[in-house]
VOPA-227291 format. One record per residue (C-alpha): residue number from 1; x, y, z. Coordinates in pm, 1 decimal, padded with zeros to 6 digits. Each point is the difference from the previous one (the first is absolute). Layout:
site resi: NUM	x: X	y: Y	z: Z
...
END
This chain:
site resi: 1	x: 17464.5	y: 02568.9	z: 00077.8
site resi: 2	x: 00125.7	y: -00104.0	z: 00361.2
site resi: 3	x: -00043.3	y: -00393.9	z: -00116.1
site resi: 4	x: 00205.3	y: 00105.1	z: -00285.5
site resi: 5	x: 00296.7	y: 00193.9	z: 00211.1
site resi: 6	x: -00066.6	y: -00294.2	z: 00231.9
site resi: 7	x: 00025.2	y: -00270.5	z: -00232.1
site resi: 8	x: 00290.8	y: 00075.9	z: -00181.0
site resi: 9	x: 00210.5	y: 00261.0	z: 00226.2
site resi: 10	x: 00099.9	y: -00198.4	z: 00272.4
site resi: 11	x: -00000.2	y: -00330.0	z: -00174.0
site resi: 12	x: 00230.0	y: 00184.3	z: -00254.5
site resi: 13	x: 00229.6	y: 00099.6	z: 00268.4
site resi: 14	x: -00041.6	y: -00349.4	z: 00191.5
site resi: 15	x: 00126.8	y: -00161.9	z: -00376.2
site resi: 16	x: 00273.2	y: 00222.0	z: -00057.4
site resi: 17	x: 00185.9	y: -00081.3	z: 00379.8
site resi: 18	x: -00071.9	y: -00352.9	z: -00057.5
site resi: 19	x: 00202.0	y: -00023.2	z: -00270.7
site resi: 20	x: 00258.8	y: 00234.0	z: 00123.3
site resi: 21	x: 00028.7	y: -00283.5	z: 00285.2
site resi: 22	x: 00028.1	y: -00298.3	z: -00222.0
site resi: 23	x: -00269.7	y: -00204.5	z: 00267.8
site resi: 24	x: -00191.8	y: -00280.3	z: -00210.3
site resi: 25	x: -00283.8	y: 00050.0	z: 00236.3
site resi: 26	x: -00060.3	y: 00359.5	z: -00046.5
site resi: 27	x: -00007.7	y: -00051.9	z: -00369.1
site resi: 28	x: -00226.1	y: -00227.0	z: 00048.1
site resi: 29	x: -00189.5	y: 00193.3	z: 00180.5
site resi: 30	x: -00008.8	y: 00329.8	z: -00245.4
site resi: 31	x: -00034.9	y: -00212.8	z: -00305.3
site resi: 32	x: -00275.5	y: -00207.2	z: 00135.8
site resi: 33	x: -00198.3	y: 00321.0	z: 00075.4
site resi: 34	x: 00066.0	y: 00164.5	z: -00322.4
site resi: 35	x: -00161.0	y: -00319.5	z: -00190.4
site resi: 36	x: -00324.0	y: 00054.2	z: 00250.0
site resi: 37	x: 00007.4	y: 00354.2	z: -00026.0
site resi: 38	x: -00004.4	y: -00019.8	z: -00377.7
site resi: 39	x: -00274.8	y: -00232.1	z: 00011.7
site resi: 40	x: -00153.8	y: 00282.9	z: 00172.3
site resi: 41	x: 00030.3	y: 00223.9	z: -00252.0
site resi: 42	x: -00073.0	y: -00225.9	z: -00278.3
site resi: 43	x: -00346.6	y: -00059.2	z: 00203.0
site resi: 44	x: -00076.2	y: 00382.1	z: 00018.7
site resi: 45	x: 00080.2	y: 00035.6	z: -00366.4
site resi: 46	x: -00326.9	y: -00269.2	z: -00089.4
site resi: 47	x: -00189.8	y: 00103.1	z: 00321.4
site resi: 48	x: 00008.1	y: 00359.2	z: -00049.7
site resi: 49	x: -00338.6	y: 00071.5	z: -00109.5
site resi: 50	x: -00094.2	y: -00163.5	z: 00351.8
site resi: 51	x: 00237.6	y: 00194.3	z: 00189.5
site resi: 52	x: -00144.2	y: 00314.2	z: -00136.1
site resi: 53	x: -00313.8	y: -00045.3	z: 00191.0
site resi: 54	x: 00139.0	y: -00036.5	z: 00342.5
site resi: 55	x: 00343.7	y: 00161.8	z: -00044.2
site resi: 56	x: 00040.6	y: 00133.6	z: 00402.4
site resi: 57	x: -00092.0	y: -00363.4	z: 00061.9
site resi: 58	x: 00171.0	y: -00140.0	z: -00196.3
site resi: 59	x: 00338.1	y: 00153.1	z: 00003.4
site resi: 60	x: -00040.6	y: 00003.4	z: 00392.7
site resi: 61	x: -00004.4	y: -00389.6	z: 00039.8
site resi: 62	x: 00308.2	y: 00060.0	z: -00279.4
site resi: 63	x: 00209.6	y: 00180.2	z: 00247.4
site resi: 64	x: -00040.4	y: -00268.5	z: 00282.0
site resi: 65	x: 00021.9	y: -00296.8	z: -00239.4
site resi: 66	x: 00344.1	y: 00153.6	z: -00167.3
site resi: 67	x: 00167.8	y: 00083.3	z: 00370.4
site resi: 68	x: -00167.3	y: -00391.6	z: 00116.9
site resi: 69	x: 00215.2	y: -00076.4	z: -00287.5
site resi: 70	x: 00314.2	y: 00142.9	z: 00058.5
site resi: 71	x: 00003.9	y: -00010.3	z: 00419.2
site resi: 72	x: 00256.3	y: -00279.8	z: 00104.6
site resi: 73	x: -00212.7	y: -00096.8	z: 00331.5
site resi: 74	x: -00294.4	y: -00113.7	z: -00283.2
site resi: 75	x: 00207.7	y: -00107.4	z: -00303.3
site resi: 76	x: -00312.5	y: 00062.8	z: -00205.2
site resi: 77	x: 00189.6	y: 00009.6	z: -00362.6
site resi: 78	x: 00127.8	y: -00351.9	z: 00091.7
site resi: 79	x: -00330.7	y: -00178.6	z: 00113.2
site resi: 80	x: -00151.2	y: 00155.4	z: -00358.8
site resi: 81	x: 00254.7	y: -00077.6	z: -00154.2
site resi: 82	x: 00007.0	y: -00371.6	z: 00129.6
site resi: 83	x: -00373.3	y: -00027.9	z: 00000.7
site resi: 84	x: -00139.9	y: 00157.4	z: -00342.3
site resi: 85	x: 00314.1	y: 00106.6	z: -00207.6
site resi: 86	x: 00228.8	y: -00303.6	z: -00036.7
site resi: 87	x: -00255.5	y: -00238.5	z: -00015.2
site resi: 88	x: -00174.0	y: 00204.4	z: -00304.8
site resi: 89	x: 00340.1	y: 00052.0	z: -00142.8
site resi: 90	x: 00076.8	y: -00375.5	z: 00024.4
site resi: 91	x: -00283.4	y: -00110.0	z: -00146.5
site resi: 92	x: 00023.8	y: 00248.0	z: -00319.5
site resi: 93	x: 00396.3	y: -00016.1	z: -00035.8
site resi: 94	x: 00012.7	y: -00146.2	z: -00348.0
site resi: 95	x: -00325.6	y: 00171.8	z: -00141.1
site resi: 96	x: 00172.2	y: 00354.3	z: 00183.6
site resi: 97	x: 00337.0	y: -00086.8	z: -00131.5
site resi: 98	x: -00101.5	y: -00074.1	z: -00376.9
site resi: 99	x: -00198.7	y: 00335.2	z: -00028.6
site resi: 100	x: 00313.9	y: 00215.3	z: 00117.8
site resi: 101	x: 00202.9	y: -00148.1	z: -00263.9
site resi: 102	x: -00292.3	y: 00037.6	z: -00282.6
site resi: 103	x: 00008.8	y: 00321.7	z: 00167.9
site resi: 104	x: 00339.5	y: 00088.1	z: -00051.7
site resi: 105	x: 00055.2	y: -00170.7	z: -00335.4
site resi: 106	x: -00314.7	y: 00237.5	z: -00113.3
site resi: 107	x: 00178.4	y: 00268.8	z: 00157.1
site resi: 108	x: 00381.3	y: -00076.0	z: -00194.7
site resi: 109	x: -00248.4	y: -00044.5	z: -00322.4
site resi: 110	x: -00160.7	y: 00397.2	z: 00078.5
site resi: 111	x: 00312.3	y: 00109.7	z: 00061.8
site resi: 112	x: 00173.5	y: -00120.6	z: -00326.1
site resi: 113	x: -00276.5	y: 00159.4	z: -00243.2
site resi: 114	x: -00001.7	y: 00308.4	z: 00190.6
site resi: 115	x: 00416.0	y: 00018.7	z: -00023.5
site resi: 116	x: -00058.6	y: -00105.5	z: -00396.7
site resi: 117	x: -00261.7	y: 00284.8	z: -00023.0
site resi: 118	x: 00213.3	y: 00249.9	z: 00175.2
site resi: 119	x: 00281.6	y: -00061.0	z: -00194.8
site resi: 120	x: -00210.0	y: 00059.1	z: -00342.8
site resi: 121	x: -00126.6	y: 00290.4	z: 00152.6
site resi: 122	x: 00333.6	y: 00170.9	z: 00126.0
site resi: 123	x: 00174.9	y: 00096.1	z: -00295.3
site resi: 124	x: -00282.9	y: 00177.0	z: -00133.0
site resi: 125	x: -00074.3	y: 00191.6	z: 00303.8
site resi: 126	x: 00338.8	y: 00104.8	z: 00003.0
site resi: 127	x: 00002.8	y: 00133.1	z: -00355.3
site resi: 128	x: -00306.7	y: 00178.2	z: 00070.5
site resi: 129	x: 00135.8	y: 00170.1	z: 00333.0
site resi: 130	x: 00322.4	y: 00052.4	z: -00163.1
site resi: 131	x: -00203.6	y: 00173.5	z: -00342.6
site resi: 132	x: -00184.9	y: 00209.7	z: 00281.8
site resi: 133	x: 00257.6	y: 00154.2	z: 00219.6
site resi: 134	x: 00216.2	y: 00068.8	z: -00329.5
site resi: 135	x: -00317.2	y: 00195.9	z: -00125.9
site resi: 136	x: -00050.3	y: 00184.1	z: 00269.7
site resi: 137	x: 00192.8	y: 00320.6	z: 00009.0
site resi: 138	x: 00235.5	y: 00085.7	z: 00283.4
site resi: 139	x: -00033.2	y: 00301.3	z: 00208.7
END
């Protein structure tokens, strides 16, 4: 829980005055550490069944990584970022970029049948509430 409030209240904060301020470098900053910090939680999500077998460990050396992260004097999100994140997303742009827009043409697709479905549905769930309430006497 405190990596959580750690992770995400300050930095929250941090994002919201720099864009209030308009500085390119704070932006940079916040946004940078929101890509490693989502990393982060992307990692947990496979790793899980790991974590659950050391969790004080574990979410100890979470707090300390996540505030190395975020402290200016360290610039931890930016030496993670350089190091691991932009060099994986480099290499995997085009393979990344083609399966978010299978992704969202598979998602328009979904969308469409469930609109068509709805709309076949709709008028017949309206005669039937409408048949209901009309049938049921008034008090």
């Amino acid at each position: 829980m405190r990596s959580l409030v750690a992770g995400t209240l300050y930095p929250c904060y941090a994002s919201y005055k720099a864009l209030q301020t308009n500085t390119p470098e704070s932006s940079v900053k916040w946004l940078t550490y929101w890509i490693v910090y989502g990393f982060i939680g992307l990692a947990e999500l496979v790793l899980s069944p790991l974590i659950y077998l050391f969790p004080v460990t574990y979410y100890t050396i979470k707090l300390v990584f996540v505030i190395w992260l975020q402290v200016p004097k360290t610039d931890g999100a930016t030496k993670v970022y350089n190091l691991y994140m932009m060099p994986f997303f480099k290499k995997h742009e085009d393979r990344i970029d083609a399966a978010l827009e299978e992704g969202k043409k598979t998602a328009e697709r979904n969308l469409k049948l469930l609109k068509g479905r709805g709309e076949a549905i709709a008028p017949n769930l309206f005669q039937r509430t409408a048949a209901s309430t009309s049938s049921t006497p008034q008090t």
